[in-house]
Every structure is written in structure tokens, then in C-alpha cells.
C-alpha positions in Angstrom: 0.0 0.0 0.0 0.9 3.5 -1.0 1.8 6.0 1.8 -0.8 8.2 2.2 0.0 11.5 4.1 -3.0 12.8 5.4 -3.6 16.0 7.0 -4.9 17.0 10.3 -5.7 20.3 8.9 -9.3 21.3 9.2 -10.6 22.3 5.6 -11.6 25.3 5.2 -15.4 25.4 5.6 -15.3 23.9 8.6 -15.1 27.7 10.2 -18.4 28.4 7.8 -20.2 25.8 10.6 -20.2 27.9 13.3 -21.8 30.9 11.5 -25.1 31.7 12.0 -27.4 30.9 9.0 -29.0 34.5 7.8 -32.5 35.3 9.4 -35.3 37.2 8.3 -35.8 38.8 4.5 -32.2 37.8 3.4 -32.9 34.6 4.0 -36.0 34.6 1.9 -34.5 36.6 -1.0 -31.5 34.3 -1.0 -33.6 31.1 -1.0 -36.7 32.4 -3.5 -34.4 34.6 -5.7 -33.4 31.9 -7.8 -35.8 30.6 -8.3 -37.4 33.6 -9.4 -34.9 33.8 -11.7 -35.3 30.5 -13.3 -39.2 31.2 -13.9 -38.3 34.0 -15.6 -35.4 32.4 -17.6 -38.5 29.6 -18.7 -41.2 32.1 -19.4 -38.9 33.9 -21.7 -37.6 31.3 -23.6 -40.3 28.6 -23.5 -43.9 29.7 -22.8 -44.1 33.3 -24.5 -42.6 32.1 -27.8 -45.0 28.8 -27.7 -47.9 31.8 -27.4 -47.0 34.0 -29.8 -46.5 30.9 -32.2 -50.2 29.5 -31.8 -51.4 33.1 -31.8 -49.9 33.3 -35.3 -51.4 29.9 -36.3 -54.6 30.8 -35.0 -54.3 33.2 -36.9 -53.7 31.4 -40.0 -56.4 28.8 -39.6 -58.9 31.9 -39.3 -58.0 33.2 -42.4 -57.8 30.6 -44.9 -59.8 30.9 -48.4 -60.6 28.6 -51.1 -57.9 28.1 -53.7 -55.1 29.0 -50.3 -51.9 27.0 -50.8 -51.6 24.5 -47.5 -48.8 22.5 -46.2 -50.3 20.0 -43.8 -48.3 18.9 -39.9 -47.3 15.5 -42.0 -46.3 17.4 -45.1 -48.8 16.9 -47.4 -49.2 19.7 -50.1 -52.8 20.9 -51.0 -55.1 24.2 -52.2 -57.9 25.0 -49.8 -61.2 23.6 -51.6 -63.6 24.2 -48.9 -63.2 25.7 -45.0 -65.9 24.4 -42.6 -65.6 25.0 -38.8 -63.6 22.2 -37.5 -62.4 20.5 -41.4 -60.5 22.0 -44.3 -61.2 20.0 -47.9 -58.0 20.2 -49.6 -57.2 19.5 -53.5 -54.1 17.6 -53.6 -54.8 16.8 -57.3 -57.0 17.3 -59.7 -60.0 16.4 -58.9 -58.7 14.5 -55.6 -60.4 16.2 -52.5 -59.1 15.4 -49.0 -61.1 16.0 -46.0 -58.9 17.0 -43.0 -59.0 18.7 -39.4 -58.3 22.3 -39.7 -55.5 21.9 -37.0 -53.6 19.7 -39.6 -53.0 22.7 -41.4 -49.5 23.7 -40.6 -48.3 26.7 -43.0 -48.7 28.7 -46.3 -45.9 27.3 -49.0 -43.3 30.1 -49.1 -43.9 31.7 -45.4 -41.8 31.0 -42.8 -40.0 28.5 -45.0 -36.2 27.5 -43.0 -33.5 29.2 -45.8 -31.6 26.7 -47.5 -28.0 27.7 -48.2 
């Protein structure tokens, strides 16, 4: 076996022990700041762009019009044939009609369309 010199030497939080633990309002800003902090940090960069983007397709579902290029959620290509409440008809060829929920409408061909370079 190896020789192993260990030291007797306290580390150094063992001094940190004896300290009394802060008391009052410091203690709650200290304990409930971060986590403040980490709400915030989520609402920023996961809940309020996930609103504004079904805001914007919300949007788009309210305004589509017969003949209105589509691209479906699973990628099928179509133009708007008929809008009802809760279905879109598409025309994926002519003279092919498909029925489909209106939240399977994803996009407009063109718009918002990742650059290819």
C-alpha cells in the first residue's frame, strides 16, 4: 500500500459551521431569488414564444380561403377547396379532395420556410 499522508488540517469550511445561518428577509431573497430567476429564464424562452406561435397559427387557420396553398403537420401539399368549422377539404390533385381537421394545417408554402443555403 501506497503512503498516504493525510492532513490533520481542518478544511476550510469547517469555520463556515459555526456561522449563523441568515435570518429574516435575506434569508428569503436568498432562498426564493433563484428561483425567481429560473421562472423567468422559462417564461422567456419557452412559454411566450409557444404563445406567440399558436397566436400566429390561429391566426392562420382563421384566415384561410378557397384556392389557399396548404402544407399539412405530416407534409402533405394541398389548395384549400372548402373551409368548414372544424375540417378543411383540400385538393391535392385534380379532382382529388381530401377531407382533413383544420388543425392539420400547418403553414402557407413560401412563409416561414427554414432558408436553404
Amino acid at each position: 500500500m501506497p503512503n498516504v499522508l493525510l492532513s490533520t488540517a481542518a478544511p476550510e469550511w469547517v469555520g463556515l459551521l459555526g456561522q449563523a445561518a441568515p435570518s429574516g428577509a435575506s434569508a428569503f431573497i436568498s432562498q426564493v431569488g433563484p428561483l425567481i430567476a429560473i421562472l423567468g429564464i422559462v417564461y422567456f424562452l419557452i412559454i411566450r414564444p409557444q404563445q406567440a406561435e399558436t397566436k400566429k397559427h390561429q391566426s392562420l387557420l382563421a384566415s384561410l380561403q378557397k384556392g389557399d396553398p396548404v402544407v399539412l403537420a405530416s407534409g402533405l401539399h394541398g389548395a384549400v377547396f372548402e373551409v368548414s368549422a372544424e375540417t378543411v377539404v383540400l385538393e391535392i390533385a385534380p379532382g382529388t379532395l381530401v377531407t382533413v381537421d383544420k388543425s392539420a394545417v400547418k403553414r402557407r408554402p413560401g412563409a416561414d420556410a427554414p432558408a436553404q443555403g
